[in-house]
C-alpha positions in Angstrom: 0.0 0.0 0.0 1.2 3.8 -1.0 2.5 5.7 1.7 0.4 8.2 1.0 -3.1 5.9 1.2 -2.1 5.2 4.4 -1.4 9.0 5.8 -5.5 9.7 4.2 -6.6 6.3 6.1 -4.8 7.6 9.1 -6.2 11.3 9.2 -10.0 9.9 7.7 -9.8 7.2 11.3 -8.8 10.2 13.9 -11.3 12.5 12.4 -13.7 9.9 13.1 -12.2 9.0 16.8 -13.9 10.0 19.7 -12.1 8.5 22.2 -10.3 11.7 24.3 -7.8 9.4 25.9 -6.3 7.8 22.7 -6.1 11.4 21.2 -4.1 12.3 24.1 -2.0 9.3 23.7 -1.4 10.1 19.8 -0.2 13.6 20.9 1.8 12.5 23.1 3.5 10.2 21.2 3.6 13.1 18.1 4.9 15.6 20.3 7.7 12.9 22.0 8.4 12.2 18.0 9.5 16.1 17.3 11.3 16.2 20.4 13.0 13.4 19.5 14.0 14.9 15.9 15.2 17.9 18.0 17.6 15.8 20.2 19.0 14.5 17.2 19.9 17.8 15.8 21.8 18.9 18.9 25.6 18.2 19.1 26.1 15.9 22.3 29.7 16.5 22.5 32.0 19.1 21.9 33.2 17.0 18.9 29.8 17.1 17.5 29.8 21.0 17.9 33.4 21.4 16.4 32.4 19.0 13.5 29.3 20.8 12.9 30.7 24.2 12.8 33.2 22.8 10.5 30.4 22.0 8.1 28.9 25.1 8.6 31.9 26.8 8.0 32.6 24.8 4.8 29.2 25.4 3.3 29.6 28.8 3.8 33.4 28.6 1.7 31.1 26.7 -1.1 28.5 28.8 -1.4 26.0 26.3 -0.1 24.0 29.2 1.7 20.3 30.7 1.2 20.1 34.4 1.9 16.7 35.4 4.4 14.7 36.1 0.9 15.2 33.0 -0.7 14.0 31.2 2.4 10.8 33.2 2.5 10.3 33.0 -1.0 10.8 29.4 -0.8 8.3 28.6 2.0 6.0 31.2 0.2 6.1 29.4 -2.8 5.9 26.1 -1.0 3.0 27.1 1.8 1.0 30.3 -0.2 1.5 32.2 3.2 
C-alpha cells in the first residue's frame, strides 16, 4: 500500500475517533516524536559541535547558503503564506 493511502486512512480514522484518551495518547506520542528529531539535531559532544561548525563553516566557503529572501520566498512558494 502507498505511503500516502495510508497518511489519508490515518487522518480519515482520527477525524472519526472520539475516544479523548487515545487522542491524548497520539499527541503525546507526536509531540515525543519532534522532540525526538530535535535531540538529534543537537551536538552531544564538543566534537559534534566542532564538527558541525566545521560544516557550517565549509558550506559557507562553497557557497552552499540561502540568503533570508530566498528562504521566504521558498516557504511562500511552497506554503502560499
Amino acid at each position: 500500500m502507498d505511503i500516502s493511502v495510508k497518511k489519508i486512512e490515518l487522518i480519515e480514522w482520527l477525524a472519526r475517533l472520539q475516544d479523548e484518551s487515545l487522542i491524548e495518547k497520539i499527541e503525546m506520542l507526536r509531540k515525543g516524536s519532534i522532540k525526538d528529531i530535535y535531540e538529534q539535531r543537537i551536538p552531544k559532544t564538543i566534537e559534534d559541535l566542532e564538527e558541525k561548525l566545521d560544516r557550517s563553516e565549509q558550506n559557507i566557503k562553497t557557497g552552499k547558503v540561502f540568503s533570508q529572501e530566498d528562504a521566504e520566498s521558498f516557504f511562500k512558494t511552497k506554503f502560499g503564506k
